[in-house]
N, CA, C and O atoms as a Tinker XYZ file with bonds, in Angstrom:
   352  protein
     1  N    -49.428000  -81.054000 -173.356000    73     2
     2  CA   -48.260000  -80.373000 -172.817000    64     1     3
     3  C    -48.222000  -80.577000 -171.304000    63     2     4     5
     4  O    -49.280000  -80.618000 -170.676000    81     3
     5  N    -47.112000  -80.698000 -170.732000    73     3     6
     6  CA   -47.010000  -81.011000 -169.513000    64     5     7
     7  C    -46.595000  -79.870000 -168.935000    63     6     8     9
     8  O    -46.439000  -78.890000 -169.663000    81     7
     9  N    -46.371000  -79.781000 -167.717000    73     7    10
    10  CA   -46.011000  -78.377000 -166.360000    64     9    11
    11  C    -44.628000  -79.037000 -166.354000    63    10    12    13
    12  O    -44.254000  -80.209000 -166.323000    81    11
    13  N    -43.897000  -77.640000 -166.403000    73    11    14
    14  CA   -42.487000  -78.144000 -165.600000    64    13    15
    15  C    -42.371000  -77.972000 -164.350000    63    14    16    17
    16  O    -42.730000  -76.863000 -163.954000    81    15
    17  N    -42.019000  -78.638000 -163.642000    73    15    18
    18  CA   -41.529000  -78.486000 -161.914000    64    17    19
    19  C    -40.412000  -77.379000 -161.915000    63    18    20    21
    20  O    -39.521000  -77.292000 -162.759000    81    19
    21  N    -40.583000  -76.617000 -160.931000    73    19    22
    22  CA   -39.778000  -75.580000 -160.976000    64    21    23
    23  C    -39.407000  -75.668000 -158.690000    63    22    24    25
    24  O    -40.023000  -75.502000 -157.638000    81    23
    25  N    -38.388000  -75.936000 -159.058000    73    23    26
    26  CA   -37.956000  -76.319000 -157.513000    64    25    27
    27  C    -38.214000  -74.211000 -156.770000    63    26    28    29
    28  O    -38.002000  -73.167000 -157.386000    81    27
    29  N    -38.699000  -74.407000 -155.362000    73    27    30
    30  CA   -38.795000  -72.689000 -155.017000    64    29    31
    31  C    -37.674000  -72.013000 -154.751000    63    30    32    33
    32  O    -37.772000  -70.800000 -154.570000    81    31
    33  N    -36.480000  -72.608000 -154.680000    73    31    34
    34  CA   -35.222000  -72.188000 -154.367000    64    33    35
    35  C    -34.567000  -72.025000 -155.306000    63    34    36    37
    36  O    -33.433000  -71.578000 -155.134000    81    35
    37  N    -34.960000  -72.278000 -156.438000    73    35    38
    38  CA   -34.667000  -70.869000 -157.684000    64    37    39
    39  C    -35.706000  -69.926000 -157.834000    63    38    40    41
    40  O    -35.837000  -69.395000 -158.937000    81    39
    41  N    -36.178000  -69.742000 -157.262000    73    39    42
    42  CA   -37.157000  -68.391000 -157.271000    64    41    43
    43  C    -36.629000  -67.469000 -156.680000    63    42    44    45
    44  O    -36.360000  -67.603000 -155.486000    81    43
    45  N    -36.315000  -66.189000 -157.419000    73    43    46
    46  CA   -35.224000  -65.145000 -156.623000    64    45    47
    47  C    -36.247000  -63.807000 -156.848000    63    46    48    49
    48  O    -37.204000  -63.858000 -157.621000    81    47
    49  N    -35.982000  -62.891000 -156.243000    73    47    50
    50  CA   -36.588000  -61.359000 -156.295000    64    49    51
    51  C    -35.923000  -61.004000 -157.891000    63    50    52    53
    52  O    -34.723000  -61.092000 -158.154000    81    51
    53  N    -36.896000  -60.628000 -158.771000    73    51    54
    54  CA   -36.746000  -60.005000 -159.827000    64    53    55
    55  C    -37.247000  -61.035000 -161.090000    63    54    56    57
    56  O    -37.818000  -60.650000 -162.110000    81    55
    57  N    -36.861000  -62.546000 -160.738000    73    55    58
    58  CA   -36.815000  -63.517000 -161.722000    64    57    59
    59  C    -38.541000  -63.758000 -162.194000    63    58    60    61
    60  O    -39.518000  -63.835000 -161.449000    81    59
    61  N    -38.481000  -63.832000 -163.604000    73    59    62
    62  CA   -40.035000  -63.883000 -164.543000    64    61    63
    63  C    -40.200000  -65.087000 -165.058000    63    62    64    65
    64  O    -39.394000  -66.016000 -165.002000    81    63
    65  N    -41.322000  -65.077000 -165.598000    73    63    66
    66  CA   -41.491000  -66.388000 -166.393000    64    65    67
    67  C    -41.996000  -65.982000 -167.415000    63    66    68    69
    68  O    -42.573000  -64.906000 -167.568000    81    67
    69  N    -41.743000  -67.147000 -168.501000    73    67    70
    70  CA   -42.319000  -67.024000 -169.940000    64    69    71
    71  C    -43.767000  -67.612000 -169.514000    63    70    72    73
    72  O    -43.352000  -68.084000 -168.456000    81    71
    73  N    -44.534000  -67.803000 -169.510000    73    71    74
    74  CA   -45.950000  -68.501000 -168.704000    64    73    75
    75  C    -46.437000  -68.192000 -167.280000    63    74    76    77
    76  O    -45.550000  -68.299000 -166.434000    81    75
    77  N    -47.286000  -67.940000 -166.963000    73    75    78
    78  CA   -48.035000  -68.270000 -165.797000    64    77    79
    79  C    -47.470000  -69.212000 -164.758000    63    78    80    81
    80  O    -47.353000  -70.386000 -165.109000    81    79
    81  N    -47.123000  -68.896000 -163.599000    73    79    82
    82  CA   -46.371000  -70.203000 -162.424000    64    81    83
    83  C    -47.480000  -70.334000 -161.726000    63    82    84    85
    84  O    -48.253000  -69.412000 -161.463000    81    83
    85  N    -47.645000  -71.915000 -161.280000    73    83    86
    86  CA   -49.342000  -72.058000 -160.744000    64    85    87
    87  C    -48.478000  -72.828000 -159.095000    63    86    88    89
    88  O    -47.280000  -72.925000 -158.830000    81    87
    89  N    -49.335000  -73.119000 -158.532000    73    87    90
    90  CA   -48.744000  -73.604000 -157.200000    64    89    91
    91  C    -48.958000  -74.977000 -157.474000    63    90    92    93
    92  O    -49.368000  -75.266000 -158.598000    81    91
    93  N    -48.801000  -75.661000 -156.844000    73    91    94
    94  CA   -48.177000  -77.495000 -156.738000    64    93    95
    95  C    -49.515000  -78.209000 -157.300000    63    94    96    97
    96  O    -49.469000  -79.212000 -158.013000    81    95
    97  N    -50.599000  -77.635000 -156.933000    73    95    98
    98  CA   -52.216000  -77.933000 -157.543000    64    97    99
    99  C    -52.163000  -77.708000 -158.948000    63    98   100   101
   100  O    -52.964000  -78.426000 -159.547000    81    99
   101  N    -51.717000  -77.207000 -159.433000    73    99   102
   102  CA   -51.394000  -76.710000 -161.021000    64   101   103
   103  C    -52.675000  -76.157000 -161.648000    63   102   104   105
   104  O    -53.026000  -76.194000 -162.828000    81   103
   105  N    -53.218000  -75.697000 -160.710000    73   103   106
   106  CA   -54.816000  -74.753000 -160.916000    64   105   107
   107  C    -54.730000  -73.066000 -159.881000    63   106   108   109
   108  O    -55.082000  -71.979000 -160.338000    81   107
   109  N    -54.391000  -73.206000 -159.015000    73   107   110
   110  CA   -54.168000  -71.897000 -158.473000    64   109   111
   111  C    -52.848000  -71.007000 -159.007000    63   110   112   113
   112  O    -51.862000  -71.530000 -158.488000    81   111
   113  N    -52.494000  -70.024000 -159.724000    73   111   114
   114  CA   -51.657000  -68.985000 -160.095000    64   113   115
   115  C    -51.266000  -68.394000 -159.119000    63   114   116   117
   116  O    -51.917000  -67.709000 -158.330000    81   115
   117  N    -49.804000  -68.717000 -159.137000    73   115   118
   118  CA   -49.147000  -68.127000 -158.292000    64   117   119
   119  C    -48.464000  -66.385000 -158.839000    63   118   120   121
   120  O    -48.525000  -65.266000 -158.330000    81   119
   121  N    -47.802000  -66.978000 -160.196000    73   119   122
   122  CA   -46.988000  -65.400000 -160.826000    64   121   123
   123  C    -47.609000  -65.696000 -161.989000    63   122   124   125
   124  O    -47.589000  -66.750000 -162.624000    81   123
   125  N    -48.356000  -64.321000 -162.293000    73   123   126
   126  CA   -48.553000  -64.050000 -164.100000    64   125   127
   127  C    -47.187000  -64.136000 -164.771000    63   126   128   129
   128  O    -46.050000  -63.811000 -164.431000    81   127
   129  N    -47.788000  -64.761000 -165.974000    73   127   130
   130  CA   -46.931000  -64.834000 -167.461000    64   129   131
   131  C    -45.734000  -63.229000 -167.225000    63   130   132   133
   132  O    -46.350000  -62.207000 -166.922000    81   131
   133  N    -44.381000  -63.106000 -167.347000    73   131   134
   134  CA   -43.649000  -62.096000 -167.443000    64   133   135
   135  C    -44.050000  -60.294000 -166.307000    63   134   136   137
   136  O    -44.045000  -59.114000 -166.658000    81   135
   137  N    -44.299000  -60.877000 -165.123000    73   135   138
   138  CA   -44.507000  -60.490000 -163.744000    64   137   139
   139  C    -42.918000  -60.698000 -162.811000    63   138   140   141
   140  O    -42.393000  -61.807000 -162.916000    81   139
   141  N    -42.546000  -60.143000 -162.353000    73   139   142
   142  CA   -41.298000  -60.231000 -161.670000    64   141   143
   143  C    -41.509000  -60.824000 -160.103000    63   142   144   145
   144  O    -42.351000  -60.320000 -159.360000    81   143
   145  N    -40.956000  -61.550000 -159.831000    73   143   146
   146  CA   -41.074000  -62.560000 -158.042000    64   145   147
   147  C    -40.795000  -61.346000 -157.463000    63   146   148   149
   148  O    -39.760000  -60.704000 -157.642000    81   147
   149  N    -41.628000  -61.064000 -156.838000    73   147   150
   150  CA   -41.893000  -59.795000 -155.511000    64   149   151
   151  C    -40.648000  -60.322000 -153.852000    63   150   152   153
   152  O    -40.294000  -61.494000 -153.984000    81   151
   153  N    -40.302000  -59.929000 -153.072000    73   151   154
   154  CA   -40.161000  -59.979000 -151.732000    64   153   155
   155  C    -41.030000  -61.202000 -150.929000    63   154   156   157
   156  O    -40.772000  -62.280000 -150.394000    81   155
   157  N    -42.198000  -60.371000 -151.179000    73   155   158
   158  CA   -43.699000  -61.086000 -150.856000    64   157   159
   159  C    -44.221000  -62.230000 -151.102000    63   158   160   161
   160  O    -44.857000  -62.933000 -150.316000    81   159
   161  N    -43.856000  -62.526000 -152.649000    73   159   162
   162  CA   -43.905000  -63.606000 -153.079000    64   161   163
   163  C    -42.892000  -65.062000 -152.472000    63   162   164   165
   164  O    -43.205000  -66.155000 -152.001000    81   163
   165  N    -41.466000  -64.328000 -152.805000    73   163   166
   166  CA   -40.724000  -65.584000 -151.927000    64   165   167
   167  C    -41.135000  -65.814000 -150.249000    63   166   168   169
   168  O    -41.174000  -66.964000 -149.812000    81   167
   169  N    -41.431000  -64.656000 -149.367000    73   167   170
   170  CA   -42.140000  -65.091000 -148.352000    64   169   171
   171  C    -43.334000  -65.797000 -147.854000    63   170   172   173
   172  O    -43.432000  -66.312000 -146.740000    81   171
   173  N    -44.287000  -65.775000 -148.831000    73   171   174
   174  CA   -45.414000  -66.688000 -148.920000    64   173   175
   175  C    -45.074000  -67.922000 -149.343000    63   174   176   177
   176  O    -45.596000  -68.980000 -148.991000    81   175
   177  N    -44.167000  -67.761000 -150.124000    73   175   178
   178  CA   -43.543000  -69.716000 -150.773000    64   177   179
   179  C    -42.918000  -70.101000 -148.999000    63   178   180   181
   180  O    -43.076000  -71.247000 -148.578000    81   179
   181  N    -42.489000  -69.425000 -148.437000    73   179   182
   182  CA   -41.072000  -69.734000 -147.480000    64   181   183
   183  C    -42.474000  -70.203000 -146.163000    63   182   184   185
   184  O    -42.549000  -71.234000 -145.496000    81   183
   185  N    -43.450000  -68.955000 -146.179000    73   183   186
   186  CA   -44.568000  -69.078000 -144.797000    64   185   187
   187  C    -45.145000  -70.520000 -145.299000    63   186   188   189
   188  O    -44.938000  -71.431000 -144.497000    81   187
   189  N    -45.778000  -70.845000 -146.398000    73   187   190
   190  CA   -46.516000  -71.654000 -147.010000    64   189   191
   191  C    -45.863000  -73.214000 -146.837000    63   190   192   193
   192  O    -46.476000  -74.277000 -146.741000    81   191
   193  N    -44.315000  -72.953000 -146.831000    73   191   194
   194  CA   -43.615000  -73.977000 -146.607000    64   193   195
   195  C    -44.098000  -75.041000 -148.141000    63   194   196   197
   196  O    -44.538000  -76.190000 -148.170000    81   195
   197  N    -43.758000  -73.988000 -149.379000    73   195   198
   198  CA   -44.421000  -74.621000 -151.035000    64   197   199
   199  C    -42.875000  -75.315000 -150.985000    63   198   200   201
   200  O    -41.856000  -74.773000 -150.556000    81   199
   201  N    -42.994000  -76.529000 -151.492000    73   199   202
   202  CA   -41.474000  -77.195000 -152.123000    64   201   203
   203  C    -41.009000  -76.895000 -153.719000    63   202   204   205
   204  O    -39.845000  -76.760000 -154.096000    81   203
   205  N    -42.406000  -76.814000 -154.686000    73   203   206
   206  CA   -42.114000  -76.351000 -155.275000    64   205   207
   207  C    -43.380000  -75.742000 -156.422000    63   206   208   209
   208  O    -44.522000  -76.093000 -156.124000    81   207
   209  N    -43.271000  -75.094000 -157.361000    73   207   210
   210  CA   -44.117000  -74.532000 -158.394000    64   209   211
   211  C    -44.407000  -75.499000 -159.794000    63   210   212   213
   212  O    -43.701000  -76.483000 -160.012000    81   211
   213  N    -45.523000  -75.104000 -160.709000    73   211   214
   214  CA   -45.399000  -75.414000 -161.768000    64   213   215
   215  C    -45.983000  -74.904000 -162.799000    63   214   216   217
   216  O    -47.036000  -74.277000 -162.677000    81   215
   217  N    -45.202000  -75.155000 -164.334000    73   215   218
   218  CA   -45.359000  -73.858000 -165.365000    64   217   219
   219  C    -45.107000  -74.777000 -166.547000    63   218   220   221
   220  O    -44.590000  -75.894000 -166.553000    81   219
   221  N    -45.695000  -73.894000 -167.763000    73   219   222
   222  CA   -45.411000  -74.563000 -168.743000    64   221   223
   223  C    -44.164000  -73.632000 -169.473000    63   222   224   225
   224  O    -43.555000  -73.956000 -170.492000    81   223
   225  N    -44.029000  -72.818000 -168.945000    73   223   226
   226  CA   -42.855000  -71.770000 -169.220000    64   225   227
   227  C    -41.481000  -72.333000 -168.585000    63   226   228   229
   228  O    -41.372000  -73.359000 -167.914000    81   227
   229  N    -40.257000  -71.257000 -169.019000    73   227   230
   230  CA   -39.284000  -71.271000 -168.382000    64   229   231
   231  C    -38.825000  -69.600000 -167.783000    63   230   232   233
   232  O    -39.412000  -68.606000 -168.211000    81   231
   233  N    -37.808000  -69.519000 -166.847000    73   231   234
   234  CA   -37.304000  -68.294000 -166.325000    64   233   235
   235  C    -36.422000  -67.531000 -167.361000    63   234   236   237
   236  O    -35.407000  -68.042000 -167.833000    81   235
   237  N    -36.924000  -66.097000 -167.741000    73   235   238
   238  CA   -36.380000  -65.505000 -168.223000    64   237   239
   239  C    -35.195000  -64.971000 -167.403000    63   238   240   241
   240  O    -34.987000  -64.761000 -166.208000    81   239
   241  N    -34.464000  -64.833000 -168.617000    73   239   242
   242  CA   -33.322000  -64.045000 -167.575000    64   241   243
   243  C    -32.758000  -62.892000 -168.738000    63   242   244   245
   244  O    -32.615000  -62.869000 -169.960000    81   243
   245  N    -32.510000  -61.867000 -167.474000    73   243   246
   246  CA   -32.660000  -60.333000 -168.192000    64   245   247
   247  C    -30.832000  -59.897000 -167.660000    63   246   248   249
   248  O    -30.523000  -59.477000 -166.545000    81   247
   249  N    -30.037000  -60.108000 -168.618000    73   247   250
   250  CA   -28.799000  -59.631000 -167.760000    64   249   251
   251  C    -28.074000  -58.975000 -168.157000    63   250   252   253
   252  O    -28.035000  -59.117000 -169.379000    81   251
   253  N    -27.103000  -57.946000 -167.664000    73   251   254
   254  CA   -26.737000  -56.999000 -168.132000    64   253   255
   255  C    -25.127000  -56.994000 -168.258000    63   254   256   257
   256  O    -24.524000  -57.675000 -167.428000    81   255
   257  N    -24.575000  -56.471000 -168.969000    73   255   258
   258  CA   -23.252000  -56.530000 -169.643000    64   257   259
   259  C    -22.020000  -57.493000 -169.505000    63   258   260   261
   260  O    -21.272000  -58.180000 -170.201000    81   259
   261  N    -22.416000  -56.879000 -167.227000    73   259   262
   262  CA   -21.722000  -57.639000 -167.085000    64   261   263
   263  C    -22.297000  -59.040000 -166.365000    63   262   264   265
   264  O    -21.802000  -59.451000 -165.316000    81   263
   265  N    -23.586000  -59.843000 -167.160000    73   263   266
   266  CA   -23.645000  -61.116000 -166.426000    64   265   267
   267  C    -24.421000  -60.769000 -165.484000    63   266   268   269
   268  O    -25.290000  -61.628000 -165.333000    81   267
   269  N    -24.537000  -59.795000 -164.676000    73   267   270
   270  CA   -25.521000  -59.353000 -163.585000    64   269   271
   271  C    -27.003000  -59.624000 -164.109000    63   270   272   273
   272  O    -27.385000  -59.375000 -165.252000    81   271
   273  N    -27.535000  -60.001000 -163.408000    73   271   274
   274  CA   -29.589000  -60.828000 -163.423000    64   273   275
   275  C    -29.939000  -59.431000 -163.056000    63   274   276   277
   276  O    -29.740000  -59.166000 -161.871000    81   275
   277  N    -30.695000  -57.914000 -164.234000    73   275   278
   278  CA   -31.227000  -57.318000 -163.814000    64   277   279
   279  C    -32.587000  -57.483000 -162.662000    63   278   280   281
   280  O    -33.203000  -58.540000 -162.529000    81   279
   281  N    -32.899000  -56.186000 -161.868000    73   279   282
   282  CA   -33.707000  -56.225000 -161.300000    64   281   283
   283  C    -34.533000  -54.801000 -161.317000    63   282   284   285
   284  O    -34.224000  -53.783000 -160.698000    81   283
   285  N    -35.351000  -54.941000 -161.946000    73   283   286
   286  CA   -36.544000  -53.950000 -161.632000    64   285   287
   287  C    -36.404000  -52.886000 -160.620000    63   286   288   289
   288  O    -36.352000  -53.089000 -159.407000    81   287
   289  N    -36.331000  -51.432000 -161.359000    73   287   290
   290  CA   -36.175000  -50.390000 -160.370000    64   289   291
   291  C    -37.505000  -50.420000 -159.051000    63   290   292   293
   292  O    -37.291000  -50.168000 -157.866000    81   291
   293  N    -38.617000  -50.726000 -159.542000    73   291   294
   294  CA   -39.588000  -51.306000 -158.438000    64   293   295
   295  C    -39.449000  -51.728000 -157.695000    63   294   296   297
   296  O    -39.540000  -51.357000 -156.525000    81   295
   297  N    -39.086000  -52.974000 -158.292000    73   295   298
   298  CA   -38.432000  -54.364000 -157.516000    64   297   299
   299  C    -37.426000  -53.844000 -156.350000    63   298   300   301
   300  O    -37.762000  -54.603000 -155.442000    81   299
   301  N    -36.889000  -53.414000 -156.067000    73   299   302
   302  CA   -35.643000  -52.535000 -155.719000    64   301   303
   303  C    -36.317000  -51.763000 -154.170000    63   302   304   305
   304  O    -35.878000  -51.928000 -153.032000    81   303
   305  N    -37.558000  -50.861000 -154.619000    73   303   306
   306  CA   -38.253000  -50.060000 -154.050000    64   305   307
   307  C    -38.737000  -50.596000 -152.974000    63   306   308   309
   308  O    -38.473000  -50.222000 -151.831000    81   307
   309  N    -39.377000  -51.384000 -153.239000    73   307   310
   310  CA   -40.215000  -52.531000 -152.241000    64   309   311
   311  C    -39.519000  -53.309000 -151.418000    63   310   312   313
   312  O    -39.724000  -53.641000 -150.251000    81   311
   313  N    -38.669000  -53.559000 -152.171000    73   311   314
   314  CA   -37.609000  -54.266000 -150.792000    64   313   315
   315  C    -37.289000  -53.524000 -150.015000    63   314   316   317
   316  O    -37.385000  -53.845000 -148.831000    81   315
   317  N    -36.830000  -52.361000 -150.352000    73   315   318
   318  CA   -35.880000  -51.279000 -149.379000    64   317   319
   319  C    -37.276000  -51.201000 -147.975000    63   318   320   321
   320  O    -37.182000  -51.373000 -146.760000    81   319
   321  N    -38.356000  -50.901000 -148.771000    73   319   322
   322  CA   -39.767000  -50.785000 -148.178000    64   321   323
   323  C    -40.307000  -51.959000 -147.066000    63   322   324   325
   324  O    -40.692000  -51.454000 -146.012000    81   323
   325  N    -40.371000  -53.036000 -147.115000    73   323   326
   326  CA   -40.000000  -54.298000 -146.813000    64   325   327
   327  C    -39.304000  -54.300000 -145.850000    63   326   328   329
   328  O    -39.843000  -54.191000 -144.748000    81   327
   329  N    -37.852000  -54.429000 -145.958000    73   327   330
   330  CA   -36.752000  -54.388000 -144.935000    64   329   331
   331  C    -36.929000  -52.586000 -144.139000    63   330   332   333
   332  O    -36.629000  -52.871000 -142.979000    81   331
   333  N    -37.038000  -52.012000 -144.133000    73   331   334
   334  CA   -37.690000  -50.849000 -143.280000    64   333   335
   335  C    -38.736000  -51.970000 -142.385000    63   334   336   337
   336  O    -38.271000  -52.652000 -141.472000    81   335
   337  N    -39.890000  -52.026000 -142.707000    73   335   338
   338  CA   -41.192000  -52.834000 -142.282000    64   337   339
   339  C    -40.677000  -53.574000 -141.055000    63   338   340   341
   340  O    -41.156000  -53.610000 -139.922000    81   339
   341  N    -39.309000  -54.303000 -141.675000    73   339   342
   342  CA   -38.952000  -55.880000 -140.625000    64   341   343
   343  C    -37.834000  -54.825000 -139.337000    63   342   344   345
   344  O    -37.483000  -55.426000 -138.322000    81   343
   345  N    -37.478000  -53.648000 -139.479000    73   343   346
   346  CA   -36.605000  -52.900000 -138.930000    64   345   347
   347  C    -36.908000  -52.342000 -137.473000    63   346   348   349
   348  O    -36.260000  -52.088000 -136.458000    81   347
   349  N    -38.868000  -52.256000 -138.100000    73   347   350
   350  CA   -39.714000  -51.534000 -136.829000    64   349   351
   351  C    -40.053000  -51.972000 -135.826000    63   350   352
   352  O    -40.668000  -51.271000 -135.022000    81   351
């Protein structure tokens, strides 16, 4: 089985994977199997200057009635938390 390339600029706050996402080495784990992309996470891809990921999974997508890409009431939390942080 091969890794799919997963470009980082579809990596959004909230978005999961069916599998484990490993970094470009395809030995270091970046996001556990069905784990939601943190704030944190896209900033370490962005500091790291990663082009892109790889998985043997694909991106779940969780959406709601109307078409909207849920996001984790957490998910949500931390940002607000986050953007406070960058405010100070």
């Amino acid at each position: 089985m091969n890794f799919r390339k997963i470009n980082c600029g579809d990596i959004a706050i909230g978005v999961r994977f069916s599998a484990p996402v490993f970094f470009d080495d395809g030995e270091n784990m970046f996001l556990a199997e069905g784990k939601s992309a943190k704030a944190y996470h896209l900033a370490t891809l962005k500091r790291w200057k990663v082009p892109y990921l790889l998985s043997f999974g694909h991106i779940i997508r969780d959406f709601d009635a109307n078409g909207v890409n849920k996001v984790e009431d957490e998910d949500v939390e931390e940002l607000e938390d986050l953007e406070e942080l960058d405010t100070l």
